[in-house]
C-alpha distance (Angstrom), angle and dihedral (degrees) to the residues before:
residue distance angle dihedral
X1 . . .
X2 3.97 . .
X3 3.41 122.8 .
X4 3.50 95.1 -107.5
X5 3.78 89.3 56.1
X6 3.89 92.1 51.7
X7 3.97 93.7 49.8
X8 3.99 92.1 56.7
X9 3.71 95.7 35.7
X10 4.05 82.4 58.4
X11 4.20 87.4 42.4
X12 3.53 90.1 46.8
X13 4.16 98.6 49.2
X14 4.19 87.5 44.7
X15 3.71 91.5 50.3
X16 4.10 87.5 45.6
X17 3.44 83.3 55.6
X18 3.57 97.6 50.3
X19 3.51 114.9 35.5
X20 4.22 122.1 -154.8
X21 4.20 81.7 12.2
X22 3.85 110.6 111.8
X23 3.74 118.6 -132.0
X24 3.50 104.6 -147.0
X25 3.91 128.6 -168.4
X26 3.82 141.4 172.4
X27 4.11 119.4 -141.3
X28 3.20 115.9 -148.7
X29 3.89 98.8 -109.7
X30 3.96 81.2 65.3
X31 3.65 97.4 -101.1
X32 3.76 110.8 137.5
X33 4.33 121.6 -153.4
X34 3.17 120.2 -170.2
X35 4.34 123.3 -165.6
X36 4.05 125.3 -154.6
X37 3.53 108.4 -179.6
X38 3.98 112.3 -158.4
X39 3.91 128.6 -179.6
X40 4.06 83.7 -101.3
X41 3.41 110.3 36.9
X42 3.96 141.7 -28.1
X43 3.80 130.5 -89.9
X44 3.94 108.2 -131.2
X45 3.63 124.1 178.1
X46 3.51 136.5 157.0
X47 4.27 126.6 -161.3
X48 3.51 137.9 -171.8
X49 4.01 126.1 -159.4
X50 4.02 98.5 -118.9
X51 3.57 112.3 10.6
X52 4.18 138.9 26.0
X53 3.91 104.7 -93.7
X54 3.30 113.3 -111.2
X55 3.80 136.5 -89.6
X56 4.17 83.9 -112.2
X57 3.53 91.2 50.0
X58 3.93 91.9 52.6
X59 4.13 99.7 43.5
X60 4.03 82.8 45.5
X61 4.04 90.5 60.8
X62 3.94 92.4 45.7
X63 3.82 92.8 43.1
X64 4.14 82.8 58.9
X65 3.55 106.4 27.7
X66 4.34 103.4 120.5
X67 3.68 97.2 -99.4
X68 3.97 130.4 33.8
X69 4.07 114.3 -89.8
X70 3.93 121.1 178.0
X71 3.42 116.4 -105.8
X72 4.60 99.8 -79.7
X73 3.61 118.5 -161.7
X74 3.70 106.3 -132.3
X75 4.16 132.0 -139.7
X76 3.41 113.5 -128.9
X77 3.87 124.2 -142.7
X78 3.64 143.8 143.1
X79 4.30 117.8 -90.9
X80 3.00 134.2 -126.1
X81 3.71 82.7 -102.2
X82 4.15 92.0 64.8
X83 4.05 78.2 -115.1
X84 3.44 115.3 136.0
X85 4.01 107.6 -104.8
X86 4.10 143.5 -164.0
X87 3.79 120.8 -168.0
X88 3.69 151.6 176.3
X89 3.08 146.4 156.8
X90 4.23 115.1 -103.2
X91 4.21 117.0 -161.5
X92 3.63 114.9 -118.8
X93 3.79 121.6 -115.6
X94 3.54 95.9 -90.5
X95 3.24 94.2 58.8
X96 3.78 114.3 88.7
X97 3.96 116.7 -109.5
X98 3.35 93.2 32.5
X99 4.23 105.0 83.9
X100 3.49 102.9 -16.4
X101 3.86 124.7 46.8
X102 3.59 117.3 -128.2
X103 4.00 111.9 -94.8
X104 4.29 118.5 -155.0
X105 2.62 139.3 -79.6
X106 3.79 113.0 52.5
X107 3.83 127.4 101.9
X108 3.79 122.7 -153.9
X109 3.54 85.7 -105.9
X110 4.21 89.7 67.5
X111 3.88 93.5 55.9
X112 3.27 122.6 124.1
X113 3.82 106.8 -117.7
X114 3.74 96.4 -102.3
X115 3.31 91.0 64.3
X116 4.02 96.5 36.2
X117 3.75 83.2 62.9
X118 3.81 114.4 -0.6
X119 4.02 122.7 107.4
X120 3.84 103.6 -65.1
X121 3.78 135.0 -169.7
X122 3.97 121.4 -109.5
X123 3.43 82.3 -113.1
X124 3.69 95.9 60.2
X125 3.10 95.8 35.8
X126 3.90 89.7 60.9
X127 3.57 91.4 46.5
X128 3.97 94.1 46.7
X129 4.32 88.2 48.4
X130 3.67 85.2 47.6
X131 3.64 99.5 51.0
X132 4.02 86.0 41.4
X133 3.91 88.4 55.0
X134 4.11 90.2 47.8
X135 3.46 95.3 45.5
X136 3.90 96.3 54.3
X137 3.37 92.0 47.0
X138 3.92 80.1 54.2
X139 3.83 89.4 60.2
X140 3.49 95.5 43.7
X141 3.70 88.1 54.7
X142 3.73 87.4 51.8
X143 4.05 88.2 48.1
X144 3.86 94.0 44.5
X145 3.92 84.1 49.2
X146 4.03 92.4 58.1
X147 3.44 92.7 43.6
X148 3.55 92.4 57.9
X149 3.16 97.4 54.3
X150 3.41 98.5 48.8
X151 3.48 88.2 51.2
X152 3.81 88.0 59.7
X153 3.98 90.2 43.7
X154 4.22 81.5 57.7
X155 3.54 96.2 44.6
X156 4.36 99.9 52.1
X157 4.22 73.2 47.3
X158 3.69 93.3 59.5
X159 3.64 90.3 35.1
X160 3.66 93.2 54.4
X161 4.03 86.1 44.2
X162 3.62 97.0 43.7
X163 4.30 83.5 51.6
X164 4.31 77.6 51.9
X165 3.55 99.4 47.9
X166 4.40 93.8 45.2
X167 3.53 91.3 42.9
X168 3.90 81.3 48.5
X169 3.86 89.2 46.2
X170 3.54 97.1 47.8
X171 3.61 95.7 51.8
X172 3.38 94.8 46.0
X173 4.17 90.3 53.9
X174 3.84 93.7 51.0
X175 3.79 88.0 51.4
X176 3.50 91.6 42.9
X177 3.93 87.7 46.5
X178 4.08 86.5 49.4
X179 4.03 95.2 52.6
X180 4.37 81.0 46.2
X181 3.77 86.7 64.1
């Protein structure tokens, strides 16, 4: 485990600990991370003194934070410090996408509700829209499926009435024929 990896494991258990109380720590190359872990999610942000940190710097704190988190695309800002600041906000480990990957089945419908409407990853989020999109095309199968038969149940109708109507037709020719002669 690299050092990096040890110093946010430690930020990360404090910040457990202490929920809605930043953890706040500066690495040695002068880059300072902060953690604010929520009941939803957790708060990271990093800040340098002069200039943003770099797009490096960021992807090399999510590639060793303790648990896996999809790549997040951070907002940058100035803190309350007057440092120069990146942040976003990471999902916890319950919250699917961020340690485990998602295993079938489940739909977006079978969720729990934190998920259904709780702060997600992009890469949830994707898979959630996805699943949305398949399962609406789902019940529009199902719809197409009643309408066809129904359309079937309205055809043997018109079938049976068409058979009405000729035998009607018929009839009425030969008697038309008879009143001819």
């Amino acid at each position: 485990m690299s050092q990096l990896q040890v110093t946010l494991t430690r930020m990360l258990d404090d910040a457990s600990q202490r929920m809605q109380i930043p953890q706040n720590r500066k690495l040695q190359n002068g880059l300072h991370v902060s953690l604010i872990v929520y009941q939803k999610g957790v708060t990271l942000t990093i800040a340098r003194e002069k200039t943003y940190p770099s797009e490096q710097e960021w992807r090399t704190i999510l590639k060793h934070f303790p648990y896996y988190v999809p790549t997040q695309k951070p907002v940058k800002f100035m803190d309350d410090k007057q440092r120069f600041a990146m942040r976003a906000n990471l999902p916890t480990r319950q919250f699917p996408g961020a340690q485990t990957p998602i295993t079938p089945p489940w739909t977006p419908r079978s969720l729990p509700p934190t998920v259904q409407g709780g702060a997600t990853t992009e890469g949830t989020r994707t898979i959630i829209e996805f699943m949305e999109r398949v399962e609406s095309k789902i019940d529009k199968l199902q719809e197409l499926q009643t309408v066809t038969a129904e359309v079937k149940e309205i055809k043997a109708l018109m079938n049976k009435q068409e058979s009405r109507w000729k035998a009607l037709w018929r009839g009425l020719t030969q008697f038309m024929s008879l009143l001819k002669d």
